[in-house]
C-alpha positions as CSV (number, residue, x, y, z in Angstrom):
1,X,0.0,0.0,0.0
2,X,1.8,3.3,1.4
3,X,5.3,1.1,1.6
4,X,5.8,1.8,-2.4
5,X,4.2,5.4,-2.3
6,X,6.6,6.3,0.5
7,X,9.2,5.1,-1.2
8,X,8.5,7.4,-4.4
9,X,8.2,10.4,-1.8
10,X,11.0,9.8,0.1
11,X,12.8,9.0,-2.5
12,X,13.8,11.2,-5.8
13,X,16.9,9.4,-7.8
14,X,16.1,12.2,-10.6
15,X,18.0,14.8,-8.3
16,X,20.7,12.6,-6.0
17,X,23.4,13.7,-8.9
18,X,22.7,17.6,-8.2
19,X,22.1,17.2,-4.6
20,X,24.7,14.7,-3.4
21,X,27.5,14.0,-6.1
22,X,29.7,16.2,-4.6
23,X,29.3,15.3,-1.3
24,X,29.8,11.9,-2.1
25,X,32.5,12.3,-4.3
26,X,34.7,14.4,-1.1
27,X,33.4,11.7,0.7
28,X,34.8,8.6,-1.2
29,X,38.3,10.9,-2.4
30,X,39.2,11.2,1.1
31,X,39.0,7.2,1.3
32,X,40.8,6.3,-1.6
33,X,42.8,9.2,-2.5
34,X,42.3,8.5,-6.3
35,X,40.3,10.7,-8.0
36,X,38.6,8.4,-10.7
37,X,38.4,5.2,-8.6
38,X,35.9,7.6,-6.4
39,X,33.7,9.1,-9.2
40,X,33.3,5.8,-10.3
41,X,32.6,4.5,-6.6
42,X,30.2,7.0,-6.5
43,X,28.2,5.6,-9.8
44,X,28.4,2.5,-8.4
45,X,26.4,3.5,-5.3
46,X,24.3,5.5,-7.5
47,X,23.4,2.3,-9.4
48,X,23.2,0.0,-6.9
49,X,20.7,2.6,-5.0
50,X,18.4,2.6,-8.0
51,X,18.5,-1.5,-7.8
52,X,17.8,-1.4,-4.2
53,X,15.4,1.8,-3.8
54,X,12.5,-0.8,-3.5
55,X,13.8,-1.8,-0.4
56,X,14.3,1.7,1.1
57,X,12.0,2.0,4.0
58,X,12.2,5.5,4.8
59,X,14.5,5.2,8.6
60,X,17.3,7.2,7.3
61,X,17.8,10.3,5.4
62,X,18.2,9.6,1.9
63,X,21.6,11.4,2.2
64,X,22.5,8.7,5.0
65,X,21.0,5.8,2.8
66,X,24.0,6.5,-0.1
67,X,26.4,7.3,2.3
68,X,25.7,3.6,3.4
69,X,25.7,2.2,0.4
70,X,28.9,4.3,-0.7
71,X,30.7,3.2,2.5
72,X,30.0,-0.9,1.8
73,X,31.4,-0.3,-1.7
74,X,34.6,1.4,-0.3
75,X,35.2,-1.2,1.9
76,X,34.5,-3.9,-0.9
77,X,37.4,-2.1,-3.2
78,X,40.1,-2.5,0.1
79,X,38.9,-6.2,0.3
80,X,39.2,-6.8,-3.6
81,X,42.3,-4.9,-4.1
82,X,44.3,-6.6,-1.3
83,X,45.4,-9.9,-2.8
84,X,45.3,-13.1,-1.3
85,X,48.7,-13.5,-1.0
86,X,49.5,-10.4,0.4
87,X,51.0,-10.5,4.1
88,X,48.4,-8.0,6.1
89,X,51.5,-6.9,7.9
90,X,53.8,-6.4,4.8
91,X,54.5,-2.5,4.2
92,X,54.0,-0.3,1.5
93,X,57.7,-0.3,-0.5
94,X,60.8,-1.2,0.1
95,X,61.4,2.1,1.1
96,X,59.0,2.3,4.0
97,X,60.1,2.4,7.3
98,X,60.3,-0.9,9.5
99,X,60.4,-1.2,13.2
100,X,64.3,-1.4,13.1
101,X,64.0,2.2,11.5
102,X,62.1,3.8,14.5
103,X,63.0,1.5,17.5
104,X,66.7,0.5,18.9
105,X,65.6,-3.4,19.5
106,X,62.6,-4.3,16.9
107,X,59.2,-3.9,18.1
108,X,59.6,-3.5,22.1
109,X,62.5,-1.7,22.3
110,X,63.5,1.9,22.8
111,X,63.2,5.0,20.1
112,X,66.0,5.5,18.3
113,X,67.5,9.7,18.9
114,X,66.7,10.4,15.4
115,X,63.1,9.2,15.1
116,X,62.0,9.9,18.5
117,X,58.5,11.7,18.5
118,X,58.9,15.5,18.0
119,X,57.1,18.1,20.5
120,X,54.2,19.3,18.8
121,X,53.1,21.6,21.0
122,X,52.0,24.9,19.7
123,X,51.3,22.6,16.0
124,X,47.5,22.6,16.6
125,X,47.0,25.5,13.9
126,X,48.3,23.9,11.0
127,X,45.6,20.4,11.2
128,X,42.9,22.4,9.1
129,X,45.1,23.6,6.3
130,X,44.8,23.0,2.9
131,X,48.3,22.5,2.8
132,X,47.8,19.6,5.9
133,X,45.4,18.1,4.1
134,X,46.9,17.6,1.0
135,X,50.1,16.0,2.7
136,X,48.0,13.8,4.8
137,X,46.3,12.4,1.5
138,X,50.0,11.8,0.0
139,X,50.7,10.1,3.3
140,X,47.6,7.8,3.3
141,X,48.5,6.8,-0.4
142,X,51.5,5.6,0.7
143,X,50.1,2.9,2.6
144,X,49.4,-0.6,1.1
145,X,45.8,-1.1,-0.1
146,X,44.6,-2.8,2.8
147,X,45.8,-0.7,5.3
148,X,44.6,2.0,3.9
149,X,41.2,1.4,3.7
150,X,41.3,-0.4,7.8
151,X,43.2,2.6,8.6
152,X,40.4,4.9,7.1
153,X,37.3,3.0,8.3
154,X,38.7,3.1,12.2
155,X,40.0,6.8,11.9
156,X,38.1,8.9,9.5
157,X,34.4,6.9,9.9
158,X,35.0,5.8,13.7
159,X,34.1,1.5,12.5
160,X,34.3,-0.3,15.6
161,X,37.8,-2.7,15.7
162,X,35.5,-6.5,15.5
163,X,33.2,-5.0,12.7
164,X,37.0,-3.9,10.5
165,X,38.7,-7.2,11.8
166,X,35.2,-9.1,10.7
167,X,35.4,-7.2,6.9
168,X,38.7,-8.1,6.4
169,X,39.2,-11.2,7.9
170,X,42.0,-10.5,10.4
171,X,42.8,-11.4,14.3
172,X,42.2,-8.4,16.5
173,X,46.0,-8.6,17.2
174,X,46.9,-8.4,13.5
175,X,44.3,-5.2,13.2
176,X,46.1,-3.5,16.1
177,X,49.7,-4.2,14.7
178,X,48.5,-2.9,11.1
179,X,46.9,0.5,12.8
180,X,50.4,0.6,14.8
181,X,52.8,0.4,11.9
182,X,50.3,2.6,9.8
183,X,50.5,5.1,12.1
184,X,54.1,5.0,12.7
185,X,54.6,5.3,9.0
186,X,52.2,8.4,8.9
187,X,53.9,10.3,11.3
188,X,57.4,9.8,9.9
189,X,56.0,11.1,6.3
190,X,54.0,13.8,7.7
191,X,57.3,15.1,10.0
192,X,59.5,15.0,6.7
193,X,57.2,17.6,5.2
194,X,57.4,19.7,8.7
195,X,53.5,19.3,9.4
196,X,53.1,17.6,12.9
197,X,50.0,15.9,13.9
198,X,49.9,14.9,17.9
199,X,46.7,12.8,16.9
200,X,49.1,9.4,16.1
């Protein structure tokens, strides 16, 4: 009865390009850091929306609906692109840095004088600039494929750790090494540039 006329009223796929492509878009760039991997993420959700508006039943926002649907095909690109094969611990390149380049003995062991956290103090400023945006995206892409999109789904959309570790098939221990070694390898490209952030 009403469930299919609700549907059309809540509803209107006719304007979600002009009211929401651009959100979307930001939305899925700052997830993937590749331009035409997120206009094409964001068809996809466009699509897969028209397939699916039948089952819409009006609880969210239609903004929060594609934003849903956006988000499940993010995380189905980090799950595709990260090979079967791959160690979920390996790093980005050969040139990233280990735990032998921050710590004196591997993984428990003290930091070495050189890579020793800065003091950021007085640094807050410069976290909504442009310019600290744009290094942090460099930064991200630097990461391998699948940490990159763990890393964004616990940081930048707040994913609890068992839902991530359940989407990509990893131990809690393995997620918390991967965030560890992300991290460390964010803040050693983000101090090379001179931009500081306290929040790793």
């Amino acid at each position: 009865m009403n469930t299919e006329s609700n549907n059309q009223n809540t509803l209107n796929p006719a304007k979600w390009v002009d009211l929401y492509a651009d959100y979307l878009y930001k939305f899925a760039f700052y997830r993937v850091n590749k331009d035409e991997l997120a206009e094409d993420l964001v068809q996809d959700t466009f699509l897969s929306a028209l397939k699916a508006k039948d089952n819409y039943k009006g609880e969210a926002s239609e903004k929060t609906w594609l934003v849903a649907i956006l988000k499940n095909k993010i995380i189905d690109h980090y799950k595709k692109a990260s090979t079967k094969n791959e160690s979920p611990l390996k790093l980005a390149s050969e040139d990233a840095p280990s735990y032998d380049y921050f710590f004196n003995s591997g993984n428990f062991g003290p930091w070495k004088k050189d890579t020793f956290p800065k003091n950021w103090a007085g640094a807050e400023n410069t976290y909504d600039t442009k310019e600290f945006y744009k290094t942090l995206e460099k930064c991200l892409s630097g990461l391998p494929e699948k940490w990159r999109g763990i890393f964004t789904m616990s940081l930048l959309d707040d994913n609890d750790a068992k839902l991530i570790c359940k989407e990509f098939n990893l131990t809690s221990s393995n997620f918390w090494v991967i965030m560890h070694r992300a991290k460390l390898q964010i803040r050693a490209c983000l101090e090379k540039t001179g931009l500081n952030y306290n929040g790793f």
